[in-house]
C-alpha positions in Angstrom: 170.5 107.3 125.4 168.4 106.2 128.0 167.5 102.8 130.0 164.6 102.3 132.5 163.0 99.9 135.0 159.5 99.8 136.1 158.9 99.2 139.8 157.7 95.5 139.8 156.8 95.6 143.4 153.4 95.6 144.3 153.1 94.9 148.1 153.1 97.4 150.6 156.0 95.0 152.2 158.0 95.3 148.5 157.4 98.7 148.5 159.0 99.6 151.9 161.9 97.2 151.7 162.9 99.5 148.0 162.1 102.8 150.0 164.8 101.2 153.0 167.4 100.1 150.0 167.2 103.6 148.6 168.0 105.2 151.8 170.5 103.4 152.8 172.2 104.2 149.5 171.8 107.7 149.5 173.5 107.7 152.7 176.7 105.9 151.6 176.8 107.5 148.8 177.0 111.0 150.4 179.1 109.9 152.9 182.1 108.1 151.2 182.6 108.7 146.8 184.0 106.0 145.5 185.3 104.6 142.3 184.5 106.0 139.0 181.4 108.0 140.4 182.1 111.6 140.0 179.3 113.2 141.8 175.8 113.1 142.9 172.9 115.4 143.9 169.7 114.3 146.5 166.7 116.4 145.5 163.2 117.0 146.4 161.1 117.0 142.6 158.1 117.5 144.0 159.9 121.2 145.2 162.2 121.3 142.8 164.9 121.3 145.6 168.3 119.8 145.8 168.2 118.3 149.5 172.2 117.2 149.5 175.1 117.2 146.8 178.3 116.0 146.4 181.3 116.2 143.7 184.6 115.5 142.8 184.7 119.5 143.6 181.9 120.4 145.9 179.7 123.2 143.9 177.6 124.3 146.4 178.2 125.1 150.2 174.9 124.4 153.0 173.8 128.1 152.6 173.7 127.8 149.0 171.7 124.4 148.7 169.0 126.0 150.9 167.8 128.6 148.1 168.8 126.2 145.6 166.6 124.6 142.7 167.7 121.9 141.2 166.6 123.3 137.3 168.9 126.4 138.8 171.9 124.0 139.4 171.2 121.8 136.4 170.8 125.4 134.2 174.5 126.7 135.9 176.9 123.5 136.4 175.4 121.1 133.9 174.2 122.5 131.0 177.0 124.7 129.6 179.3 121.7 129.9 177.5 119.2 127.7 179.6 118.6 124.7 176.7 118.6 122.0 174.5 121.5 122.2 172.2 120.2 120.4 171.3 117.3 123.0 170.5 120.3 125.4 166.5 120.6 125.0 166.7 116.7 125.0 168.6 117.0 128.2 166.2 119.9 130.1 163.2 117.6 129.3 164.7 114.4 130.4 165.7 116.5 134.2 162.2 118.4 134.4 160.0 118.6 137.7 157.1 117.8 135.4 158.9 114.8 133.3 160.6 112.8 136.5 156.9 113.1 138.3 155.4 111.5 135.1 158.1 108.5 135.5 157.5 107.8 139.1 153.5 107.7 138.6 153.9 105.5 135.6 156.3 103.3 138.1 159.9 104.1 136.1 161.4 104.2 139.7 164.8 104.0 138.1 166.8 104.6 134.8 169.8 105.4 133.1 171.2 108.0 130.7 174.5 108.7 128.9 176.1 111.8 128.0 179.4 113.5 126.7 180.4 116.0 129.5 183.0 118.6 129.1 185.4 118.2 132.5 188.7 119.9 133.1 189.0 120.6 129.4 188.4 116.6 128.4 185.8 114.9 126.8 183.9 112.6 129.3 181.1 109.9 128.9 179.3 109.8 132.3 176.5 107.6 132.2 173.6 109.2 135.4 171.9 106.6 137.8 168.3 108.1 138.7 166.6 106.4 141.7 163.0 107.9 142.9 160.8 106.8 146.0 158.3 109.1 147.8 159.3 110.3 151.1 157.1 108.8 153.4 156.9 112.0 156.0 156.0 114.2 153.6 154.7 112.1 150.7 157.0 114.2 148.3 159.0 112.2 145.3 162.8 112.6 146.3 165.6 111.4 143.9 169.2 109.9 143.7 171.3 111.3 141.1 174.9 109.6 140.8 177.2 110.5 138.0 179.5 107.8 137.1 182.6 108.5 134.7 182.1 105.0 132.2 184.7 107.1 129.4 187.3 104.0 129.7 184.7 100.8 129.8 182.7 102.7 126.9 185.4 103.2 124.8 186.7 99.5 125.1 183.4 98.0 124.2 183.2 100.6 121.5 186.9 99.0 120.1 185.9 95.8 120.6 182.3 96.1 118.8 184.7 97.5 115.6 187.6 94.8 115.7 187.7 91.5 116.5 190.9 91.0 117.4 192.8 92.2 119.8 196.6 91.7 118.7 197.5 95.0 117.1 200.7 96.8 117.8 198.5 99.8 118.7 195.0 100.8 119.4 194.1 105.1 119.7 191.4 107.5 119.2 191.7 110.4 117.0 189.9 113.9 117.9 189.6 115.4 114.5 188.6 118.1 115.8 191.1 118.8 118.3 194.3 117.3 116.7 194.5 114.8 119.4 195.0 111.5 120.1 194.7 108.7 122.6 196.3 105.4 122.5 194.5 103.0 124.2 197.1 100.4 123.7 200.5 100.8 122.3 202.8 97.9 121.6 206.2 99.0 119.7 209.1 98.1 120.4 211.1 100.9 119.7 208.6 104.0 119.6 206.9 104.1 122.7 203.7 106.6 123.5 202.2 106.8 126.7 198.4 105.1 127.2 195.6 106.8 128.0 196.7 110.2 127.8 196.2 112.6 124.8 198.7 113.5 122.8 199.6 116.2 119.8 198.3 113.9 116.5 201.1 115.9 114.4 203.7 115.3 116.9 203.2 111.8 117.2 203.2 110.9 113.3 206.0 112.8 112.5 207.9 111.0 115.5 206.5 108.0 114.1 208.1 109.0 110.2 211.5 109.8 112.1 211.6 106.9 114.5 209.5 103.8 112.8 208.4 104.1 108.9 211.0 103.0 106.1 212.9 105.6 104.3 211.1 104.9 101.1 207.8 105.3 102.9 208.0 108.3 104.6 206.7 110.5 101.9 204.1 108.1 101.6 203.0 107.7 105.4 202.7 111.2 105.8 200.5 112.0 103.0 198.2 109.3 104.0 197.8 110.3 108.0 197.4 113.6 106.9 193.9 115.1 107.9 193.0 116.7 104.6 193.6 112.6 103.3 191.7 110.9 106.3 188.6 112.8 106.3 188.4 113.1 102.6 188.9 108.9 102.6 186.6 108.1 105.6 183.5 110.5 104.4 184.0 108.4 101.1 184.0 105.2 102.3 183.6 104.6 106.3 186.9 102.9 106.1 190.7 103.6 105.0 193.6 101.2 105.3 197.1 102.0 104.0 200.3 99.7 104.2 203.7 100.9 104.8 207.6 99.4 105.6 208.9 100.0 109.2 213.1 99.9 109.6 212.9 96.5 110.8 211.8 95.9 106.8 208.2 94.5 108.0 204.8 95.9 106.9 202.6 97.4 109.0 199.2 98.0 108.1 197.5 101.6 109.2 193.4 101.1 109.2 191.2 103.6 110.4 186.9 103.7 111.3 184.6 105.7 112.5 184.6 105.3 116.1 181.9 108.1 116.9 181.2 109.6 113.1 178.8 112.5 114.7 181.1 114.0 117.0 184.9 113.3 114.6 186.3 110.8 116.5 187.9 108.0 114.7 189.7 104.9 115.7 193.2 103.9 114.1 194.5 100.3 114.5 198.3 99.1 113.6 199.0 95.9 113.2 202.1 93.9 111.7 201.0 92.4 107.9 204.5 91.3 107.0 203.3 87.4 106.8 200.3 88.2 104.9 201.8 90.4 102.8 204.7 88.5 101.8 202.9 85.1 101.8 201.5 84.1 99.1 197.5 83.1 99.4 197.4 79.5 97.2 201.1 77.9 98.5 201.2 79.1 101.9 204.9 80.0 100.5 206.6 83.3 100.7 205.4 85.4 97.9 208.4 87.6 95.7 208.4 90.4 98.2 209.0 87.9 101.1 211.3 85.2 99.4 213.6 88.5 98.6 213.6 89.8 102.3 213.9 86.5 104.1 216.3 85.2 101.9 218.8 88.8 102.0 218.0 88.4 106.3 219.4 84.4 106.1 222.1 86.3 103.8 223.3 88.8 106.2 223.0 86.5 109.3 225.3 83.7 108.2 228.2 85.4 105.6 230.8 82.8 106.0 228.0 80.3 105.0 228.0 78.7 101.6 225.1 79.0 99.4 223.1 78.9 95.9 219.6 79.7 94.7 217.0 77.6 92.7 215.0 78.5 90.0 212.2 76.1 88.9 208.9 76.1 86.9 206.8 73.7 86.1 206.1 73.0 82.0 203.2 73.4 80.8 201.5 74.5 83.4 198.1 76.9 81.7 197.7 74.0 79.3 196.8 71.9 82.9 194.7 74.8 84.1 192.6 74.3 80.7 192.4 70.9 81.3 191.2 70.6 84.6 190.5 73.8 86.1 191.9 76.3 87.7 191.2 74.6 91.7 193.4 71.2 89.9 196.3 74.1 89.1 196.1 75.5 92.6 196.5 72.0 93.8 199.1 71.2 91.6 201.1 73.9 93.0 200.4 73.0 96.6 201.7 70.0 96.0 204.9 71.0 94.0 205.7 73.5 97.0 205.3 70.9 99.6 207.2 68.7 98.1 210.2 71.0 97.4 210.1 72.3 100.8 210.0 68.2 102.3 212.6 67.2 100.1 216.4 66.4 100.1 217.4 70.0 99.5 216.3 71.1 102.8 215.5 74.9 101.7 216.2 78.0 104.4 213.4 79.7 102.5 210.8 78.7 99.5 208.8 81.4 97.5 206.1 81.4 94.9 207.6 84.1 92.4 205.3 84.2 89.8 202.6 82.0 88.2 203.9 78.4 88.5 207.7 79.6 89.2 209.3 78.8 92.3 212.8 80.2 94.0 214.5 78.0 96.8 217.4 79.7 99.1 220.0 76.0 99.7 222.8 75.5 101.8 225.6 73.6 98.9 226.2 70.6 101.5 222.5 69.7 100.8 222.5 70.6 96.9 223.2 67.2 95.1 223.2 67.8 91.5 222.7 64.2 90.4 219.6 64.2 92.5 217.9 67.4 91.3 215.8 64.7 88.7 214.2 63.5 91.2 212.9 66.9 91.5 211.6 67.6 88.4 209.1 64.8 87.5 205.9 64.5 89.1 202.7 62.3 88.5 199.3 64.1 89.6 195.9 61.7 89.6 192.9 64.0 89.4 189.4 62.2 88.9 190.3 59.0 86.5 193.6 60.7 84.9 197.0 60.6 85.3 198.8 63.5 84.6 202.9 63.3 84.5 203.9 67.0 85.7 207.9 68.1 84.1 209.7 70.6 85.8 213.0 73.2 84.7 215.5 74.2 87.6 218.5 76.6 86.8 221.4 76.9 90.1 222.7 79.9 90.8 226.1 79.0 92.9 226.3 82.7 95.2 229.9 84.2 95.3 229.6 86.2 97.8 226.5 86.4 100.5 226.9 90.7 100.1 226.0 90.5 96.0 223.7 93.4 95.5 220.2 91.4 95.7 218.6 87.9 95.4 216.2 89.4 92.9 219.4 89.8 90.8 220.6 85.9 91.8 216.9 84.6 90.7 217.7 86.1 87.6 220.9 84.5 87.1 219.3 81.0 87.7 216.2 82.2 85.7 218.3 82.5 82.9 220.6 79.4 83.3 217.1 77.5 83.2 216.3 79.3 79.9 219.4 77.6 78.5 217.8 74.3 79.1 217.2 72.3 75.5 216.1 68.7 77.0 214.5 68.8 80.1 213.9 65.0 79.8 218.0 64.4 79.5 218.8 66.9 81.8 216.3 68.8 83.3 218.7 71.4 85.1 221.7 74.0 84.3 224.0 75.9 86.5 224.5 79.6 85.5 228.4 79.5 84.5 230.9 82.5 83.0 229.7 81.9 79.6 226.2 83.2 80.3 227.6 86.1 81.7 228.0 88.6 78.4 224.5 87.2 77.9 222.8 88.2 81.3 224.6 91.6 81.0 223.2 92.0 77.8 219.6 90.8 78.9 219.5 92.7 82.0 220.9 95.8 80.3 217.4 96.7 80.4 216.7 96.2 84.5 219.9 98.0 85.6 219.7 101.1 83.4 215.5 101.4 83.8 215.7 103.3 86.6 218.1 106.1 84.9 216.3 106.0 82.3 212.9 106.8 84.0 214.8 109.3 85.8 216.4 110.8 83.1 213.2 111.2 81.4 214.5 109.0 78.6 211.4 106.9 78.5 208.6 108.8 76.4 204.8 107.8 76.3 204.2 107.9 72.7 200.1 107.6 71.6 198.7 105.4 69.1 195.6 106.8 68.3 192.4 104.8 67.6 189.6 105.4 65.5 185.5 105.3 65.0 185.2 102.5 62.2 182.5 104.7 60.6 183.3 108.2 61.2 187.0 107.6 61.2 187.5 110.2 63.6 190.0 109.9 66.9 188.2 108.3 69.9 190.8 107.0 72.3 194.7 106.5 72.2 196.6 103.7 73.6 200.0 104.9 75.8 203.2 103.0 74.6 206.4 103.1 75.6 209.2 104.4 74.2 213.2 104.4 75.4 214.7 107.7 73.9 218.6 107.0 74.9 220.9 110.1 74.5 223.9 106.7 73.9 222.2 104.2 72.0 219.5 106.5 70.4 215.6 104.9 69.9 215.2 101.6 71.5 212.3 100.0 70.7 210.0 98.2 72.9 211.2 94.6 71.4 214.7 95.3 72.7 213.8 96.4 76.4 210.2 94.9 76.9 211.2 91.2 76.9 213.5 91.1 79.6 211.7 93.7 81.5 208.4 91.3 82.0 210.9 88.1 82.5 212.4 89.8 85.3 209.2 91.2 86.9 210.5 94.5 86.3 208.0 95.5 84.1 206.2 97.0 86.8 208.0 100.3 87.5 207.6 100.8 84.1 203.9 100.4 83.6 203.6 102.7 87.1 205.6 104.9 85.5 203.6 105.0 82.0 199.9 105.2 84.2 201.5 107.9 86.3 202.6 110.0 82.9 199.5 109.6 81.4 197.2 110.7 84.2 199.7 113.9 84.9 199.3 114.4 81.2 195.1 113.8 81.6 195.0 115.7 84.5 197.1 119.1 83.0 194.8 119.1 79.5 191.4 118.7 82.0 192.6 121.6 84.3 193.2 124.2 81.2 190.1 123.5 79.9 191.7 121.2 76.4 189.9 118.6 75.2 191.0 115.1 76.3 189.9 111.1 75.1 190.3 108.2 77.0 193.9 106.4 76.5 194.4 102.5 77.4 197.4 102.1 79.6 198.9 98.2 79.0 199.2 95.8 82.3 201.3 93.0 82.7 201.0 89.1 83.8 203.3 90.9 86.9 201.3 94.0 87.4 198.3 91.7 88.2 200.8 89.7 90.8 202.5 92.8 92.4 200.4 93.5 95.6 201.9 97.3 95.9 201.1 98.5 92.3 197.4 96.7 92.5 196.6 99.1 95.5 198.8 102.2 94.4 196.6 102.1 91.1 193.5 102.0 92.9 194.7 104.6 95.0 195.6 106.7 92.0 191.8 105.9 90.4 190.3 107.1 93.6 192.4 110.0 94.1 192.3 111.5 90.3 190.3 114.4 89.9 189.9 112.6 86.0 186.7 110.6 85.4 187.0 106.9 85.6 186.5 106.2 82.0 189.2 108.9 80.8 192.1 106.0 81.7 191.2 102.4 80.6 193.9 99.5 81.3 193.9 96.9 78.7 195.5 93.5 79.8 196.7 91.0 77.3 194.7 87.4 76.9 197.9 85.5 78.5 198.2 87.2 81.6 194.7 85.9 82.5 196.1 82.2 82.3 198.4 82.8 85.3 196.2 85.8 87.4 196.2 85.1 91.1 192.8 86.0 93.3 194.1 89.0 94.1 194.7 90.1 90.9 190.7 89.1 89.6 189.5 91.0 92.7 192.0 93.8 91.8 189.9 93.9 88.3 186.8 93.5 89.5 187.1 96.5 91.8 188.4 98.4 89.1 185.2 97.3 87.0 183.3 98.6 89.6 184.8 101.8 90.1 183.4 102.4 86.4 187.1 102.0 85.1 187.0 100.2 81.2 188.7 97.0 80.8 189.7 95.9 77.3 191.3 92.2 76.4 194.5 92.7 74.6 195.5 89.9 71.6 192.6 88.3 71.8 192.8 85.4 69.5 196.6 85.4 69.7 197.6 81.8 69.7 196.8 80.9 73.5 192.9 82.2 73.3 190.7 80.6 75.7 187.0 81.6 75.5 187.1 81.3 79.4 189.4 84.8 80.0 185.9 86.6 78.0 183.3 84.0 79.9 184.9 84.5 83.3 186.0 88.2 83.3 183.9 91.3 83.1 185.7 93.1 79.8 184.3 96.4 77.9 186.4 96.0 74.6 187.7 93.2 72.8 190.9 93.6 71.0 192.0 91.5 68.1 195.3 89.7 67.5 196.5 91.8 64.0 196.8 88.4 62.5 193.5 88.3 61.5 193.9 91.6 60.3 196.3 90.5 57.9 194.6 87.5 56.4 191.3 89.4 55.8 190.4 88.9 52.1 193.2 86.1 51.9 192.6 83.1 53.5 188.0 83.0 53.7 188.2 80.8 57.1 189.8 83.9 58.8 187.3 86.2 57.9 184.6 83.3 59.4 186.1 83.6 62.3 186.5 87.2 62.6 183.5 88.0 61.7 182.2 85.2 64.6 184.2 86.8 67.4 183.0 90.2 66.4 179.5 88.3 67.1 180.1 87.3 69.9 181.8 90.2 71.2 179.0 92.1 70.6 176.5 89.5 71.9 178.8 90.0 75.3 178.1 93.6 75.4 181.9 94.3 74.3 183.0 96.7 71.6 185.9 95.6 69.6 188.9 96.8 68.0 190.6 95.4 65.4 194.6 96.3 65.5 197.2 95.9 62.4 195.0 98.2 59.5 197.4 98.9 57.0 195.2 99.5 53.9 192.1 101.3 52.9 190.4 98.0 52.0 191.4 96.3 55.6 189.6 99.3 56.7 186.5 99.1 54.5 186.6 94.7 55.3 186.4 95.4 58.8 183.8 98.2 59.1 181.2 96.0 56.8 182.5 93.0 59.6 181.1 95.1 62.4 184.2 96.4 63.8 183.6 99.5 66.3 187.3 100.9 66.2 190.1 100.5 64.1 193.8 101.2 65.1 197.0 100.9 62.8 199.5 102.3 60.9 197.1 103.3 57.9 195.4 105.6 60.3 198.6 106.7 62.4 201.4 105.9 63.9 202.2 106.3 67.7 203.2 109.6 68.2 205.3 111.6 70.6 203.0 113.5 73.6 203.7 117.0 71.7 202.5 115.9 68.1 199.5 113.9 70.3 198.2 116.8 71.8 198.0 119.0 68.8 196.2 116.1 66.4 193.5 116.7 69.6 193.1 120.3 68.8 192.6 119.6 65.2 
C-alpha cells in the first residue's frame, strides 16, 4: 500500500526551505526516537549507501555502516522478516537504487508504505515515511527512512470500519493461524482477560464455558467457537453469529468477520442481546422467553410478596387481520399492550406470548376483579370503521412464589380462560380446585414429553405419498407417534392438542426434524436410496426464535441436499406468523429448502397465505377428498384450486384417498400426488425403510 506527494515547489527559495526542513528532521530524528517510531535509516541512493541508522536495537555499529549498502541491509534485516513472502519482489522494487531515483526526478519527494513486519515473534503493521532531497555538496539524492509501528491505530480503524457501534462487552482479534487471540476491549464482569496482549484461543474459550456460558449452552458454545466450525462458517458466508445463555440468564450474542481474510485474522464481537432477544419486535413487550425470566427474577426477589398471573387474548383477532390488514392487527396489538401496561393493574412485567395473547405478572393489592371488564372491551376506529375489540382473561392466584415455573402458571390461567362460556357476562375466570384434575389431565402431555422423548417412546412413523400417475412412492411425510410402555399407543389427537396450546409443541417438532435428518443422513452415508420427507411446523415453531435459527443451523450444517427435508406448515399458522417467522421462511426458500401449505382449504383458507408466501406444494384439506363425486360444487372447486395451484407454479397433493375411484377422480382433476390410507398407512421407520428397497 502505498501513498505519495509530488514536490509542489517550484522556486529555488521553496526548494531550499524543503531541503533545510528535511535536515533539520533527519537530525532529530537520529538524535532522540520517540513515540511509536521504531527505527530509521539515512542513506545515500545515488551510492547505494546507508549514511546513518537507528533502531529500537541498533543493527549496525560505525564500522559496519561504512561498507554497508543499503540493498545489503534491506536483503539481511528487512526482508526475511516480512510476514507475506509473497509481497517480497513488490517490496525489493519499491526500495531499489533505480526505482527511488525515478521518484525523485518525477518530483515524488515523499511517500508512504505499509507492511506486516515479523518483530520479537509478533505480527506488526509499520507503515515507512520516505523523504528525498539532493544533497547540495555533492548533488547526490539522500533519503529519510522512519519506521513507525501504526499496529494499534490500524487495527482500531480496521474495527471501527466493520462495526458501528462501539458498546460490546468485548472486542479481539483471532490468529487462525496461530491459535491466538487479542482482546482489544474486554468488558465482563466476572471473566476478566487482559487487553492488548495475546492470549491461548483454547484457553480462553474454555475459561469462558467454565466461568460465563449457561450450563445448557456449553455443549453448544463450544462446538460453535471451534476452529473446524468458524472457518468452515466464515469461508461460506463472510459472516457467523451464534447466541448463547450466560449464568446471569442473559443472552449474549458471539459474531465473527473477516478482519484481514488474506492473512486469517478474524474479528469476534460480544455483545449482550437479552432485550432484543426477549422483546418482542411489534409490542415493544417482553416476548415468551423474556416474560418467563423477568417474571421468575421479580419471583425470587420479593417471596413474601403476594401475587397472580393474567392470561388474556383478544377474540377474534385473524378475522381483523383479514379485514383490515395485517399493519391494522399490529396496531391493534400496540394499542391493547399499552393500554394493559397504563392501566389499573399496574403490571411488574407484560409479555406478548403468542399471536394476540398476552401474560401480565400483578401484585393482588392492584387486582380488582370487578374491574377486569373494563379491560376487556375495546373500540378501534381505522379509516371510516369502528371496530369494537372483545377480550378473555383467565387469573392465576400464585401459591407460592417458588412453584416450579411461570410457564406452568400461564397455563393454569390459559386454561381457566378456556372455561370462559360468555365473555359478554363475564369476560374472566379464576383457575380454582375444580380445574385441577382437568389441567393434570391436559398437561399430562407437557410433563411426561420430555421422558418420553428420552425414553425413545416417541416414534416417527412415515406416511408415504405417491405419483398420481405412476403410483409409485415419491416422498413421505414424518408423523408422530407416542409409543408408551404404561398407556400403550397414544395417538397424536390425545397429546398434540395440548402440546401446541401450551407452546410445547416445539421440542417435539425439533425432536421429529432432528430424527428424520439422523435417519436421512445414515441411509445417504451407506449408499440406500432415500426420498424427500415433509417434517410438520407449528403456529409456535414460526414464533420460537431458538428453533427458527437451530433449524437453519441444522439445513446449513447437513451433509443432505436441501430438497431431501421439506417443512410443510399448516394454512392457520400463517394467520398469526410474526416477521421473524416470514423472514425465517423466506431464508429457508432461498436455501432451496421446499415449502408446502398444509390444509389448504380447511375452513379458515385465505387466498392471501398462497399470494403472499412463496410455497412449492399445495396440500388439500381431505374434505374435499371426501365429497368428490358427491356433492358437484366440491369437485368445481377442487378442480379450480388445482388450477390455480398450478398456475402458481405449485404442485399439489390431495390427502384422505380412501378408494380406487378417489384415486382415478383426482388424477383426471390434475392432481400431482396422492396420499391416504388406500395407498398406505403411516408406518414405523423399520417397515419405511424396507417399502424403499422394494
Amino acid at each position: 500500500m502505498g501513498i505519495e506527494e509530488k514536490n509542489n515547489g517550484t522556486t529555488t527559495v521553496g526548494i531550499e526551505k524543503d531541503r533545510e526542513l528535511l535536515y533539520q528532521e533527519r537530525i532529530n530524528f537520529l538524535m532522540t526516537q520517540t513515540g511509536n517510531q521504531a527505527g530509521g535509516i539515512y542513506i545515500d541512493v545515488t551510492e547505494d549507501k546507508i549514511l546513518a541508522i537507528t533502531t529500537e536495537e541498533d543493527m549496525l555499529n560505525e564500522d559496519q555502516i561504512e561498507n554497508s549498502s543499503m540493498s545489503a541491509w534491506m536483503k539481511k534485516y528487512i526482508h526475511p522478516n516480512l510476514v507475506f513472502m509473497d509481497e517480497l519482489d513488490e517490496f525489493r522494487e519499491i526500495f531499489r537504487k533505480t526505482e527511488l531515483l525515478r521518484r525523485y526526478e518525477e518530483g515524488l519527494l515523499k511517500f508512504q508504505y505499509y507492511y506486516y513486519f515479523k518483530h520479537k515473534k509478533e505480527f506488526k503493521f509499520y507503515r515507512i515515511d520516505i523523504k528525498m532531497h539532493q544533497n547540495r555538496r555533492n548533488s547526490h539524492v539522500e533519503a529519510l527512512m522512519i519506521w513507525t509501528d501504526v499496529t494499534q491505530r490500524y487495527i482500531d480503524t480496521e474495527v471501527r470500519r466493520i462495526l458501528y457501534k462501539n458498546d460490546f462487552e468485548a472486542v479481539a482479534l483471532i490468529d487462525l493461524r496461530k491459535h491466538r487471540i487479542f482482546f482489544r476491549s474486554c468488558n465482563f464482569k466476572e471473566t476478566r482477560f487482559p487487553e492488548n496482549k495475546r492470549l491461548f484461543y483454547e484457553d480462553v474459550v474454555e475459561k469462558l464455558a467454565e466461568e460465563r456460558v449457561a450450563e445448557q449452552d456449553k455443549k453448544y458454545f463450544l462446538n460453535c467457537t471451534s476452529f473446524e466450525s468458524l472457518e468452515e462458517k466464515l469461508r461460506l458466508t463472510g459472516e457467523f453469529s451464534f447466541q448463547a445463555y450466560n449464568m446471569e440468564n442473559r443472552v449474549e450474542r458471539y459474531t465473527y468477520h473477516w478482519f484481514d481474510k488474506r492473512r486469517d485474522v478474524l474479528l469476534v464481537v460480544i455483545e449482550d442481546m437479552t432485550d432484543e432477544f426477549e422483546t418482542d419486535s411489534v409490542t415493544g413487550a417482553r416476548n415468551r422467553t423474556g416474560f418467563a425470566h423477568k417474571a421468575e427474577e421479580i419471583l425470587k426477589q420479593n417471596q413474601n410478596g403476594s401475587y397472580a398471573v393474567l392470561y388474556f387474548n383478544i377474540q377474534r383477532f385473524k378475522a381483523l387481520n383479514d379485514l383490515f390488514g395485517y399493519e391494522a392487527g399490529d396496531e391493534v396489538l400496540c394499542q391493547w399492550g399499552d393500554f394493559l401496561r397504563n392501566s389499573f393493574l399496574r403490571p411488574s412485567v407484560i409479555g406478548r406470548i403468542e399471536a394476540d395473547h398476552f401474560a401480565l405478572l400483578v401484585e393482588t393489592k392492584y387486582l380488582d376483579l370487578k374491574r377486569i371488564p373494563e379491560l376487556t372491551h375495546r373500540v378501534y376506529y381505522r379509516k371510516s370503521s369502528k371496530v369494537d375489540v372483545y377480550g378473555r382473561c383467565g387469573i392465576y392466584y400464585i401459591q407460592d412464589n417458588n412453584e416450579r415455573s411461570i410457564t406452568d402458571m400461564c397455563d393454569k390461567a390459559k386454561l381457566a380462560k378456556l372455561q370462559i362460556s360468555n365473555q359478554y357476562v363475564q369476560p374472566y375466570c379464576v383457575f380454582n380446585e375444580e380445574m385441577k384434575k382437568d389441567y393434570e389431565k391436559w398437561s399430562m402431555a407437557l410433563i411426561q414429553l420430555d421422558d418420553a422423548i428420552k425414553n425413545q417412546e416417541i416414534k416417527v412413523y412415515y406416511h408415504p405419498i405417491y405419483d398420481a400417475k405412476t403410483r409409485k412412492i415419491v416422498f413421505a411425510e414424518a408423523l408422530a407417534r407416542w409409543e408408551s410402555p404404561k398407556n400403550g399407543m397414544i395417538l397424536p389427537g390425545n397429546f398434540i392438542p395440548p402440546l401446541e396450546e401450551s407452546g410445547h409443541i416445539t421440542k417435539l417438532d425439533a425432536f421429529i426434524y432432528g430424527a428424520v435428518q439422523s435417519f436421512l443422513e445414515r441411509r445417504e452415508m451407506e449408499g440406500k436410496k432415500i426420498l424427500p420427507v415433509t417434517v410438520n411446523l407449528s403456529r409456535m415453531d414460526l414464533m420460537d426464535e431458538e428453533i427458527m435459527f437451530e433449524i437453519r443451523r441444522n439445513v446449513n450444517d447437513s451433509r443432505l441436499s436441501k430438497e431431501k427435508i421439506c417443512f410443510e406448515i399448516t394454512e392457520s399458522a400463517y394467520a398469526m406468523i410474526t416477521e421473524e417467522g416470514v423472514e425465517f421462511l423466506s431464508k429457508l426458500h432461498e436455501y432451496g429448502v421446499k415449502l408446502l401449505v398444509d390444509d389448504f382449504g380447511s375452513g379458515v383458507s385465505s387466498f392471501s397465505t398462497i399470494r403472499d408466501y412463496e410455497f412449492d406444494v399445495m396440500k388439500l384439506d381431505m374434505g374435499f377428498v371426501r365429497k368428490l363425486g358427491v356433492d358437484k360444487k366440491n369437485n368445481n372447486i377442487l378442480l379450480s384450486l388445482v388450477e390455480l395451484a398450478h398456475r402458481l407454479n405449485m404442485k399439489v397433493v390431495a390427502e384422505g384417498v380412501e378408494t380406487e375411484e378417489q384415486a382415478e377422480f383426482l388424477q383426471g382433476y390434475g392432481c400431482d400426488y396422492l396420499q391416504g390410507f388406500y395407498f398406505s398407512r403411516p408406518m414405523p421407520e423399520a417397515q419405511f425403510e424396507q417399502l424403499l428397497e422394494q
